[in-house]
N, C-alpha and C positions, 0 to 999 in steps of 0.2 A: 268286472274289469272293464275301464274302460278304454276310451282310443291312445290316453298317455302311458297305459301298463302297455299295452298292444304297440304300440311304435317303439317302447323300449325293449320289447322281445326281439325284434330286427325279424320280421317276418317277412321271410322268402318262398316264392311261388312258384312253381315249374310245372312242366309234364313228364310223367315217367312215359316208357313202351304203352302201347296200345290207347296212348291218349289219356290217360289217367289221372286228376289233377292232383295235387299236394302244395301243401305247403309247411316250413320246414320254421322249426325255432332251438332257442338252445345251442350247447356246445358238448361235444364228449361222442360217446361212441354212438353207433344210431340203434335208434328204437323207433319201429315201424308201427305207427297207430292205424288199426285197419276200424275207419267209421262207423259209427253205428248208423242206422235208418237215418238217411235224407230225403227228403223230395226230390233233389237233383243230384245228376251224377257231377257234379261239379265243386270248386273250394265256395267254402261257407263266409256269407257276406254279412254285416251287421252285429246284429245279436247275436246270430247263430254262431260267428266267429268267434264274438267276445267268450259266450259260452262254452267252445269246446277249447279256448285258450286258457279259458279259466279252468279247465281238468288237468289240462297238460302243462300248464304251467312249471307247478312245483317238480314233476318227472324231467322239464328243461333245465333245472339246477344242476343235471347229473348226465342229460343224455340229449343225444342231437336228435329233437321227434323229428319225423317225419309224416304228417297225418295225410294218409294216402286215401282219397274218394275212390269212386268205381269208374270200370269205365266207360263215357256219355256213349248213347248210339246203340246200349242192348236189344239184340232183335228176340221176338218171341220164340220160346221153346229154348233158352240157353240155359243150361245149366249150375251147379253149382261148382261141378267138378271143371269146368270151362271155364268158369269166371277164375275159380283159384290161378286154372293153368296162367289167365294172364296175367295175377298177380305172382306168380313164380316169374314168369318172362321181365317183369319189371323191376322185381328185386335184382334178377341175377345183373342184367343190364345196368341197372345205378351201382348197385355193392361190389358183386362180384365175389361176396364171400356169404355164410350162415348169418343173419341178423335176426335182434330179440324181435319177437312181434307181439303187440298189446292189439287181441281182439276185442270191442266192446258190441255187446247185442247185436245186431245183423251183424258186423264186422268179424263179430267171434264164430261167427257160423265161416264163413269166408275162409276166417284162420285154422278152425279148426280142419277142414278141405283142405288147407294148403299144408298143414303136417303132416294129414295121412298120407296124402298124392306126391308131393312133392318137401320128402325132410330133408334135403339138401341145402332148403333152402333156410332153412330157424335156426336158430342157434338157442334159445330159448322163445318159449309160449307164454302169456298171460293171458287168459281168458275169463272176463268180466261181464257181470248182468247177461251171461249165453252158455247153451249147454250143446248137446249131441245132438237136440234137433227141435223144433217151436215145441210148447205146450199148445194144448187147441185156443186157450182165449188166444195166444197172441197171434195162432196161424187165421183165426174166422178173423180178428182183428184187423191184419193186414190185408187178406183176402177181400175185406169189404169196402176198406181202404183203396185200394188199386182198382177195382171194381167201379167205385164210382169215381174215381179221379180218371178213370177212364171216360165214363161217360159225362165227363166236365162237369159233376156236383160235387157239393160239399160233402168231405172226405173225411177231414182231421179227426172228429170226433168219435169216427168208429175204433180210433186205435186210446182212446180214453181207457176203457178198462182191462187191456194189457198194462198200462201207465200206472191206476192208482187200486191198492189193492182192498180199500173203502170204499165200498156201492156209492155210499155218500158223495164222496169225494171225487168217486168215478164219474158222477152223473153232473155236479156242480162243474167239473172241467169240459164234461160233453159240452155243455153247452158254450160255456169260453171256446173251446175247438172251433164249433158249429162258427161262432162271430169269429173269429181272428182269420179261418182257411183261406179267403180271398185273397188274404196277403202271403201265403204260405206255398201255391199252387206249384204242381209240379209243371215245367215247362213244357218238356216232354212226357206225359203221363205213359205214352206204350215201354218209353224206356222205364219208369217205374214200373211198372205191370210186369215185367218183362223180369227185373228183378227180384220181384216180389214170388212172382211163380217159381224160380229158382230156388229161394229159400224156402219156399212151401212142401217142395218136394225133399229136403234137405234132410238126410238122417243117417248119422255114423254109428248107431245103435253097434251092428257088428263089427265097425274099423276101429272102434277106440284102442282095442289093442297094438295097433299098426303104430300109433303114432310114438318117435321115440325123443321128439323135444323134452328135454324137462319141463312141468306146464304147473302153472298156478292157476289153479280157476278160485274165481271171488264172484260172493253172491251176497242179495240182501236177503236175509230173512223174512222179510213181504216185500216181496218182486211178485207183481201182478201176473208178470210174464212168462216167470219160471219160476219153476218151485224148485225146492229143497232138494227134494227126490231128484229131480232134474241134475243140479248142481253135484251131488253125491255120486248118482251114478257117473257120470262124465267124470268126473275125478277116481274113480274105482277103476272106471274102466283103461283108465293110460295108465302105462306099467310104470314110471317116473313123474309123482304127480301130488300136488300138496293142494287144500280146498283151506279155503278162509269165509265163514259165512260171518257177516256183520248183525248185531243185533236189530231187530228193528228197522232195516233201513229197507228201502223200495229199490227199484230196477234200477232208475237214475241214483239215488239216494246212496246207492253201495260206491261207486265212482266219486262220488260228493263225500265219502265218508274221509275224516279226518288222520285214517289211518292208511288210506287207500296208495296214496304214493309214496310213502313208508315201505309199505310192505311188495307194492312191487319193484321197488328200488332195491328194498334188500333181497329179494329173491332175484333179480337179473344180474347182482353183484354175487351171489355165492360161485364160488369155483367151481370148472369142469368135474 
């Protein structure tokens, strides 16, 4: 997609509570995209935009996105249950009423926090490419990720084999990572850090019961990042809750799949 699809979406930018950035496309009722991993707590510029425009696109046919980042400025030792709190405070503040939320991979962790702590605020759940809590490749992944983007080396490449669930392909991207990071760096690396510890500690193992959104969780069936197991139990474990695994697709690739805004369109459409 490039800047002539992107100018005809009419993309709008603001800040929600706590400094939060977003930016918003589409028309209809709102559905809150809660981001997956960025380097910055900030809205996505270039590629990065065209790419997560190109996800949300076809869901802007139907619903006013809103793709809400995190918020810049995280100090070490926040939590995860902290971070939702501020995204409850922002929703409440812009909505003012329950709205659907589309978690995808870190975001789905976010989301997931924000139904059990705070369900006043969902009115329906999507949760894509994220489960109850990391698998180890993606927690040592991002751990080593934040680790050296702290100590200002090159980063990208350690989160390769959470990404591709081919050693082959894990290691052919290593290296692309390894060349591209220069241009990718995190601005603030402690506010990454700072994130990343958050969701490391992250685990609803015993909440999923709590949560009472209706929830869709969607998964690839080779997602480097989470497994099956992963995806299954997280759907077992919410008492109102439907699982869609896609054949063959990866972390990213389930998002990308052709069925993907289909089926969360007709699930944030079924009746109370």
């Amino acid at each position: 997609m490039g800047k002539t699809e992107r100018a005809e979406l009419e993309v709008a930018e603001g800040v929600l509570e706590h400094g939060m950035p977003y930016f918003a496309i589409g028309a209809g009722r709102p559905l809150v995209f809660l981001r997956w991993f960025t380097p910055d707590h900030a809205n996505p510029r270039g590629w990065m935009l065209d790419s997560e425009i190109k996800v949300l696109a076809p869901l802007a046919r139907n619903f006013r996105v809103y793709a809400v980042g995190r918020a810049p400025g995280m100090t070490e030792g926040i939590t995860m249950g902290e971070i939702a709190a501020q995204h409850a405070d922002a929703l409440r503040v812009e909505f003012g009423e329950p709205v659907d939320v589309l978690g995808i991979s870190s975001g789905g962790s976010i989301a997931l926090q924000l139904a059990a702590d705070h369900p006043e605020a969902l009115r329906r759940l999507v949760l894509a490419s994220s489960g109850y809590r990391l698998d180890p490749v993606a927690k040592e992944g991002q751990m080593r990720y934040a680790e050296a983007a702290l100590r200002g080396r090159r980063a990208m490449h350690h989160m390769a084999f959470a990404a591709f669930a081919s050693p082959v392909a894990a290691r052919v991207a290593a290296v692309a990572m390894w060349l591209f990071d220069p241009l990718a760096r995190p601005r603030n690396p402690a506010d990454t850090h700072a994130f990343i510890r958050a969701e490391d500690g992250f685990d609803l193992t015993d909440r999923l019961g709590e949560i009472q959104a209706p929830t869709l969780v969607i998964g690839g069936e080779r997602d480097a990042g989470y497994s099956i197991a992963n995806f299954r139990r997280t759907a077992d474990g919410i008492p109102d809750s439907q699982l869609i695994i896609y054949p063959g697709a990866s972390h990213m690739g389930a998002i990308k799949h052709q069925r993907f805004a289909i089926d969360v369109t007709n699930f944030l459409n079924q009746p109370d």
